[in-house]
C-alpha positions in Angstrom: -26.9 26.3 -36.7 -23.4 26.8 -35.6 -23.6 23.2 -34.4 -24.9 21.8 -37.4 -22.0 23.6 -39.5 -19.2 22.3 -36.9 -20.4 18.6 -36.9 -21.0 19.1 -41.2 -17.3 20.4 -41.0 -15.7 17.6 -38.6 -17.8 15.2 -40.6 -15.9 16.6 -44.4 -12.7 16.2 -42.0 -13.4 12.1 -41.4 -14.4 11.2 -44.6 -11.1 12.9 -46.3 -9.3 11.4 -43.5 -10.6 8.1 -44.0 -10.1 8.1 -48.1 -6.3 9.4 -47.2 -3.8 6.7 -46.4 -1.5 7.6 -43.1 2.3 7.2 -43.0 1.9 6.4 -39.7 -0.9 5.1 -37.7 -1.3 5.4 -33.5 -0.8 2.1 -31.7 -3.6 1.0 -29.9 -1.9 0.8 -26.6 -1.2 4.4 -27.2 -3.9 5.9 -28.1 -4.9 7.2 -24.7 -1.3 8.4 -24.2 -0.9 9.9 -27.4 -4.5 12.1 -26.6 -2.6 13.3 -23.1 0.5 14.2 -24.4 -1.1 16.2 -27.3 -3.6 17.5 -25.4 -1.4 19.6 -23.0 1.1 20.5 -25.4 -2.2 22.3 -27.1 -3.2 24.2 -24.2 -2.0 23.7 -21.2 -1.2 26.8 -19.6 2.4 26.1 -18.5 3.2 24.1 -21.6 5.9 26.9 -22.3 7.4 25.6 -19.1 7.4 21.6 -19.6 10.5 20.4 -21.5 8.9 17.2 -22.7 5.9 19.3 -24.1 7.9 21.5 -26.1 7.2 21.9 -29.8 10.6 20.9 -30.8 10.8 17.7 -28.1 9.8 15.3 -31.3 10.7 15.1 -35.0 8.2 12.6 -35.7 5.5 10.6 -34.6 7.7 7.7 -33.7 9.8 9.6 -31.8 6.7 10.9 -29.7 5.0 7.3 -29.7 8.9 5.9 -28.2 8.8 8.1 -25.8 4.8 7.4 -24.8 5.9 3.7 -24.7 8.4 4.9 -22.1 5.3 5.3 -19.8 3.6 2.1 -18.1 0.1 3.8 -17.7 -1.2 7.3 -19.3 -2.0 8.8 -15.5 1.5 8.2 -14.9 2.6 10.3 -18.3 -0.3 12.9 -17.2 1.3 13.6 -13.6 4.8 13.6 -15.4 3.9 16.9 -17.5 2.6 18.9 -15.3 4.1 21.6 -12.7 5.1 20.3 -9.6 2.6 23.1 -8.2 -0.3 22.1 -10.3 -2.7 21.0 -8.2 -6.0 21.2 -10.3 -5.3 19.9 -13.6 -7.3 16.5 -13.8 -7.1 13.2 -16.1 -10.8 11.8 -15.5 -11.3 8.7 -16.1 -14.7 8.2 -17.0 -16.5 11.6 -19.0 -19.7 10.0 -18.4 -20.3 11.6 -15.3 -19.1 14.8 -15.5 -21.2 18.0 -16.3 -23.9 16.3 -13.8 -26.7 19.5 -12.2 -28.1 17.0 -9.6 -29.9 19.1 -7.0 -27.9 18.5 -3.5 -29.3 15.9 -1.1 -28.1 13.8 1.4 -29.3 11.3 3.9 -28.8 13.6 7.1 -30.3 14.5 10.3 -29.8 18.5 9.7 -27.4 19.1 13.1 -24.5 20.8 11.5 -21.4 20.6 14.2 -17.9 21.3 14.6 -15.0 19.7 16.9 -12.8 21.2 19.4 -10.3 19.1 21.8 -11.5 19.3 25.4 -9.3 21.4 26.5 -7.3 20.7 30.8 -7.1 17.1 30.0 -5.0 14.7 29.7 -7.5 12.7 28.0 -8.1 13.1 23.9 -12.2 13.8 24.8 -13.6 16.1 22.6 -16.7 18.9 22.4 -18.9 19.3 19.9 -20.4 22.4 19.0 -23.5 23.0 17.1 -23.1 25.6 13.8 -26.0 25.6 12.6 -29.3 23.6 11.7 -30.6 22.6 8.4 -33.9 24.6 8.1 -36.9 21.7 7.4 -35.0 18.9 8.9 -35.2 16.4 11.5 -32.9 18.6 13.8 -35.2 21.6 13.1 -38.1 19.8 15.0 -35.8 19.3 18.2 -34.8 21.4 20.9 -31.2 22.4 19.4 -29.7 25.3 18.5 -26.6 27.2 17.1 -23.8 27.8 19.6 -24.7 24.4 22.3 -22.6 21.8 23.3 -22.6 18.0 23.2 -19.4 15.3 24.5 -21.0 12.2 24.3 -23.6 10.3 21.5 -25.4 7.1 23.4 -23.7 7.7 26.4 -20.5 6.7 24.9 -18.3 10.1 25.5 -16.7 11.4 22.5 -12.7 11.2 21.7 -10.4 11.9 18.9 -10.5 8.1 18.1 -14.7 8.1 17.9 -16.4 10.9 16.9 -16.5 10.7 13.2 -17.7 6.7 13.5 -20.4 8.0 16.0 -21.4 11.3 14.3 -20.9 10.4 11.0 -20.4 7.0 10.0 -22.8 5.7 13.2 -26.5 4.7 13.8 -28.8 6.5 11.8 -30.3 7.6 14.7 -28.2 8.2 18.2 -28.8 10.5 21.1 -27.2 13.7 21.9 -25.8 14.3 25.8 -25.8 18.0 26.0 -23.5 20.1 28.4 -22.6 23.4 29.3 -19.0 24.6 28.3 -17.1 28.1 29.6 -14.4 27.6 27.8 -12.6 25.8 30.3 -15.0 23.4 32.2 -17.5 20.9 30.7 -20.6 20.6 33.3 -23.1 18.0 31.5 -27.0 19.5 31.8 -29.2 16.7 31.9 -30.6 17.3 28.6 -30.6 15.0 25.9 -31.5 15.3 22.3 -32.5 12.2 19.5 -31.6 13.0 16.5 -32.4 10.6 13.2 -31.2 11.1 9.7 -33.2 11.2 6.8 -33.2 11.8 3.2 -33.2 16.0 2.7 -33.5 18.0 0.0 -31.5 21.4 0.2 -33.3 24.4 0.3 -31.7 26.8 -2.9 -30.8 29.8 0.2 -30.7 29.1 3.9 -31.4 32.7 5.3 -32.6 36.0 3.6 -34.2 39.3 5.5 -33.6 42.5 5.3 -32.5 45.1 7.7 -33.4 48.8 7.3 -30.8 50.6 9.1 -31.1 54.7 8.6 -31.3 55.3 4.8 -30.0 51.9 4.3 -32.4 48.9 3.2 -30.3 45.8 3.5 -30.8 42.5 2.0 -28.9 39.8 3.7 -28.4 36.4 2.3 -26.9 33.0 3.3 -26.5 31.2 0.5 -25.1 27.4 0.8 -25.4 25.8 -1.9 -22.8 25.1 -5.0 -23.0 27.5 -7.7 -24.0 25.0 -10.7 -26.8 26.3 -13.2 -30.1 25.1 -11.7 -28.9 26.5 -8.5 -28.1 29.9 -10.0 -31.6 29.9 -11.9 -33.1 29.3 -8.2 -31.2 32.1 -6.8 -32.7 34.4 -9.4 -36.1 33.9 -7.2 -34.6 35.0 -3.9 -32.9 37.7 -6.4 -36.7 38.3 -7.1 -38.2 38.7 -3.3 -34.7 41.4 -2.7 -35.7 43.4 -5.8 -39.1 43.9 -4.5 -37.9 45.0 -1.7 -36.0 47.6 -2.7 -32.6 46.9 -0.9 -29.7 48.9 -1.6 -26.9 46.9 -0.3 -26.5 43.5 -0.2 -24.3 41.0 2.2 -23.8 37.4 0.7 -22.8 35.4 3.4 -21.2 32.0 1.9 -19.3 31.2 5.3 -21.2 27.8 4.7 -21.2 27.7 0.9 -20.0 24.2 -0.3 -18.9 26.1 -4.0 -15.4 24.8 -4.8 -15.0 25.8 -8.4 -17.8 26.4 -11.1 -18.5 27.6 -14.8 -17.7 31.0 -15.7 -20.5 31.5 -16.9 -23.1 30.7 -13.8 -20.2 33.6 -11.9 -21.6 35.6 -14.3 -25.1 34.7 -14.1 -24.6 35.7 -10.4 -22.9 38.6 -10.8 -25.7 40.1 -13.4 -28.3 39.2 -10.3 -26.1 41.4 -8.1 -25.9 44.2 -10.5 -28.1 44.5 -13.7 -27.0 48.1 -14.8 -24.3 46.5 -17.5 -25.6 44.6 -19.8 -23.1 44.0 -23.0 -20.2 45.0 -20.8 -16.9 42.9 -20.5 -17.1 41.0 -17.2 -14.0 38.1 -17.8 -11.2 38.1 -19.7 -9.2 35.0 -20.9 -5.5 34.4 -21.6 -4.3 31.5 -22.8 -0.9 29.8 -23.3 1.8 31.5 -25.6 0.3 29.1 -28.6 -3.0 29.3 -27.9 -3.8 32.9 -27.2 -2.6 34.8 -30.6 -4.5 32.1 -32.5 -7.6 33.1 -30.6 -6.7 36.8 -30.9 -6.7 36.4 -34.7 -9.4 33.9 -35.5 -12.2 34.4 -32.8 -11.2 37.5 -30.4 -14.5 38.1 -29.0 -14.6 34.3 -27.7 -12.1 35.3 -25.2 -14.8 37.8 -23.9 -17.4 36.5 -20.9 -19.7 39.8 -21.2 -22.9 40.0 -18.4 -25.6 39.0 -20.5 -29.3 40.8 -20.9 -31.4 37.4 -19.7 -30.8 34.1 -17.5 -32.0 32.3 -20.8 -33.8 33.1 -23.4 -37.1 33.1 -21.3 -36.0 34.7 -18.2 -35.2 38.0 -17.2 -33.0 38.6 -14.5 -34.4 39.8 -11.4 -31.2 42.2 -11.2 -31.0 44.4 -8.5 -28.6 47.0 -9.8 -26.7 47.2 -6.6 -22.9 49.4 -6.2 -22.3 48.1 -3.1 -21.6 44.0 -2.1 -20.1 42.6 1.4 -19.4 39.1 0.0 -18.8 36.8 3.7 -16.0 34.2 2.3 -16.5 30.5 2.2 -13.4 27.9 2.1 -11.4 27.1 4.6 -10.8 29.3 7.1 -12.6 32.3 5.1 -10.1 32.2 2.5 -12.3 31.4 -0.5 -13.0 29.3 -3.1 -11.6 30.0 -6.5 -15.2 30.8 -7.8 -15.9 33.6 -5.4 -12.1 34.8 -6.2 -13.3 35.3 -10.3 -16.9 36.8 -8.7 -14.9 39.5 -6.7 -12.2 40.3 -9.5 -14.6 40.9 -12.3 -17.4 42.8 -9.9 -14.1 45.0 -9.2 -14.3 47.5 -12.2 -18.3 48.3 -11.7 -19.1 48.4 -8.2 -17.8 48.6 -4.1 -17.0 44.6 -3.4 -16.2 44.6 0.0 -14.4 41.2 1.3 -15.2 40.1 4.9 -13.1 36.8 5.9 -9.1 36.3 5.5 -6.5 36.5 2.8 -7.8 34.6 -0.4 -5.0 31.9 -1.7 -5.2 33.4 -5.8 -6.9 30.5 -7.6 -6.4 33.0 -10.9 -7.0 30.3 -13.7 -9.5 28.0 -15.2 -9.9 24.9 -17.2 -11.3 23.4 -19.8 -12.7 19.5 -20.3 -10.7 18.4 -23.7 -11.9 15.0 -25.2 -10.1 12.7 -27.6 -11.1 14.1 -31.0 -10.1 16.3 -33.7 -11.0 19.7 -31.9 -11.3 18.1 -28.3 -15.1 18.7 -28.4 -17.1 16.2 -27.1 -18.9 15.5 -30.7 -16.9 13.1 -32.6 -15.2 11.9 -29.7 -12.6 8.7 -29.6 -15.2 6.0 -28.6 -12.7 3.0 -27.9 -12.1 4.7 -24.1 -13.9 7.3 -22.0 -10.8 9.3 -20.7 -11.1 13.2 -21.0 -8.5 15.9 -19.4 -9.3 19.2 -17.7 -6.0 20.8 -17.9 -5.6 24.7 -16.7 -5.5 26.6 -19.4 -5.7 30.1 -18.9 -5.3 32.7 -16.0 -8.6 35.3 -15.6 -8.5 39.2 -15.9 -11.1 41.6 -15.7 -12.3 44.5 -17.4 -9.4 46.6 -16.6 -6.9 43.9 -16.7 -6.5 42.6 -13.2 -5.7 39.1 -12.0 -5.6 38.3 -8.6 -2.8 35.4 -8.6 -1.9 37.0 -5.2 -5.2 36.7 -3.7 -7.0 39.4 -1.9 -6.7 41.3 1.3 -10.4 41.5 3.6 -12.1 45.0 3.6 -12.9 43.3 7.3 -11.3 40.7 8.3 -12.4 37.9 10.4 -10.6 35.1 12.6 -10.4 32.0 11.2 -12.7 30.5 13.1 -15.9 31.2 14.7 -15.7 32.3 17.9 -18.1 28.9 19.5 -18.7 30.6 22.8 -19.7 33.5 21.0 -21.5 32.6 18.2 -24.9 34.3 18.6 -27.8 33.5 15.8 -27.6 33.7 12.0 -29.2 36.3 10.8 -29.4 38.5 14.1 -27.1 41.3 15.2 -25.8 38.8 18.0 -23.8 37.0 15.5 -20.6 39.0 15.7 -19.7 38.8 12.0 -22.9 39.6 10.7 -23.4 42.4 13.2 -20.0 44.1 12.0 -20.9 44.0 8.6 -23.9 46.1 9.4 -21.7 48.3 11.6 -19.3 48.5 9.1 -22.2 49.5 6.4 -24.2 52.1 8.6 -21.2 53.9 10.2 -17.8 53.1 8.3 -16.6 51.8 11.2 -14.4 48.8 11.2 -13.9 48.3 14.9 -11.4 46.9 17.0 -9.2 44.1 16.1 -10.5 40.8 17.8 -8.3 38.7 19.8 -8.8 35.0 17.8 -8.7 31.8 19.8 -8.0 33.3 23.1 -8.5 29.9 24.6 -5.9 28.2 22.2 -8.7 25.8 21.3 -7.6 23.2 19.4 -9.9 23.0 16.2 -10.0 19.1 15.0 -13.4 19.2 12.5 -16.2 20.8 10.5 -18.8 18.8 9.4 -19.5 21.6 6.3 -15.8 21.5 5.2 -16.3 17.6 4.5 -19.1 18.6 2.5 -17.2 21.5 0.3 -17.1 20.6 -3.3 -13.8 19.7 -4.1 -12.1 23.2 -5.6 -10.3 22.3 -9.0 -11.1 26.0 -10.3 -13.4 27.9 -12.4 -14.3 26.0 -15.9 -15.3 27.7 -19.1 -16.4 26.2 -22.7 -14.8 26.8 -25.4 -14.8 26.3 -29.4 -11.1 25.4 -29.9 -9.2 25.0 -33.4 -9.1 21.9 -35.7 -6.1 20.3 -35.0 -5.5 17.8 -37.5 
């Protein structure tokens, strides 16, 4: 219904638009820069902080359309108005293919690796180190496993100069020469492994159990996956098989999560899964530019709200496991996390024990909005002589008690950067040193001793899951935003 009245609305709006006569009409050649330039001086966050998108830059529309002429393509006017620093507002050039929940699959053979220089050589050789494998794959049948070694592929040794082409960008099947590695000295083994890609479908989680330690029933889950909407409704499953279970605690390990940014609004899908116990309760707050925000205080407050909703949709229930306690494992770079897992941990804050296991998070504190060319930058009604649209940040995220996190977050436990590869035991099992901390961590209070990182200087040159990250340009919401015409 409220669509119906919004499109009836913007409909009255064309027609009386139409009948009117204009002083001034856009050029053609401008049209696209004239939707950029307005666009951000709207709602983009730092507008406030952009001479040329003050309020008072113009005194008419020819004034603004000489300056836009001033501008030999609108990307170039785009990257003009924005801060120096703003590295995730976006001009995208075709809409068409945005907004896409295409279930993740790839044309792999389920080895994931990393890259280390050899080290006591004056050769650029490299090691390769196997992370983990994909459960279901073509690696899964073979006789690999987390935490071996490899320095050649067909019996062509592996360099700085080779390995992506021969790992990556090489046969679609090749053969692995194992070897053993201290540290210090490569010895090869004898054993070989063939490996052949194939087209894979992503499981929705790669690991759950449970461990029961003392009073504690603990559900532990790697989830690495992005967090887009079918995803989420998958999760709520897994969510399902916990909740029968009766855990107590929970440890999200998203060391290997590919989530870059996402939708508020799957955050809060997951965060409802977590906990349960607060329906109706205010979960994000928005604040939008120094135009923006008092007209949304005034005309539609209670849009600036994200509250944790009672069902996934309107015919599912969440499978909510009402939880006060979360060890969230980070994922990005380095364990620093992604700006989605940043607005999961600020907004859990207020309701329950969010304990961070990784590094210092960078403070990706805002979020964006996809604005098309027409009267209230809804995709209705849209411009349809080009398929430009901009996703601009536009507002920085609180939470309940009115904490942002623009200077990121300090670990309960922290990690190293990397994974220790001569010490990286199995997923899941006690004997992978991250995992088995957490659990210490949970059962005793204990943090333990501070762990030397990289005693053997290694020099770190890839990740094959950081190549398959979602790129991270923040956390979007939607939006009903005012007429502007």
């Amino acid at each position: 219904m409220k669509n119906l009245l919004k499109l009836f609305y913007l409909g009255a709006i064309t027609l009386l638009l139409i009948n009117c006569s204009k002083e001034y009409q856009i050029p053609n050649n401008l049209v696209v820069h004239d939707f950029v330039w307005k666009g951000l001086n709207a709602y983009y966050l730092h507008q406030d902080e952009i001479a040329d998108l003050s309020d008072r830059r113009f005194n008419s529309d020819q004034q603004l359309n000489a300056y836009l002429t001033g501008f030999a393509d609108y990307n170039t006017l785009f990257s003009s108005l924005l801060l120096s620093t703003d590295e995730k507002s976006m001009l995208i050039e075709d809409y068409t293919n945005l907004d896409l929940d295409i279930p993740r699959s790839a044309f792999v053979n389920g080895m994931e690796f990393g890259i280390v220089a050899q080290p006591n050589t004056t050769t650029n050789t490299v090691i390769g180190y196997v992370t983990h494998i994909l459960p279901n794959s073509n690696a899964a049948s073979k006789d690999l496993q987390r935490g071996e070694f490899f320095n050649a592929v067909n019996n062509i040794l592996l360099t700085e100069d080779n390995y992506f082409d021969l790992l990556i960008n090489g046969d679609t099947s090749y053969t692995l020469s194992m070897v053993d590695f201290d540290g210090t000295t490569v010895t090869p083994n004898a054993k070989t492994v063939v490996l052949d890609k194939e087209n894979y479908d992503y499981d929705t989680t790669f690991l759950e159990k449970t461990f029961n330690i003392g009073s504690d029933n603990i559900g532990y889950l790697m989830y690495n996956n992005n967090l887009s909407k079918s995803s989420i409704n998958n999760l709520n499953n897994t969510f399902l098989n916990f909740k029968n279970q009766n855990i107590n605690e929970l440890v999200l390990d998203l060391r290997y999560n590919i989530t870059g940014g996402s939708f508020a609004k799957n955050i809060t899908n997951l965060a409802t899964m977590i906990t349960g116990q607060f329906t109706d309760e205010v979960f994000i707050k928005e604040e939008w530019n120094s135009k923006a925000q008092p007209w949304f205080l005034e005309n539609q407050p209670d849009s600036l709200l994200t509250k944790f909703p009672a069902k996934l949709n309107p015919s599912t229930d969440f499978n909510s496991l009402n939880l006060t306690e979360v060890y969230i494992i980070l994922n990005g770079d380095s364990f620093s996390a992604s700006s989605a897992i940043e607005l999961l941990i600020n907004s859990l804050k207020p309701y329950i024990n969010v304990h961070i296991v990784g590094t210092a998070t960078n403070g990706n504190n805002t979020g964006s909005i996809t604005l098309y060319n027409s009267q209230d930058y809804d995709i209705e009604l849209k411009n349809n002589t080009h398929t430009v649209a901009l996703q601009p940040v536009v507002l920085s995220f609180y939470n309940k008690d009115d904490q942002t996190y623009n200077e990121g977050f300090t670990p309960t436990i922290a990690t190293c950067p990397n994974e220790d590869i001569l010490n990286l035991g199995f997923i899941g099992e006690r004997s992978e040193p991250i995992l088995d901390k957490v659990l210490e961590y949970i059962s005793t209070g204990n943090l333990g001793t501070n762990v030397t990182c990289n005693p053997n200087n290694f020099i770190y040159l890839y990740k094959s899951i950081d190549t398959q990250r979602e790129l991270d340009n923040g956390v979007f919401i939607k939006q009903d935003l005012p007429n502007t015409y």
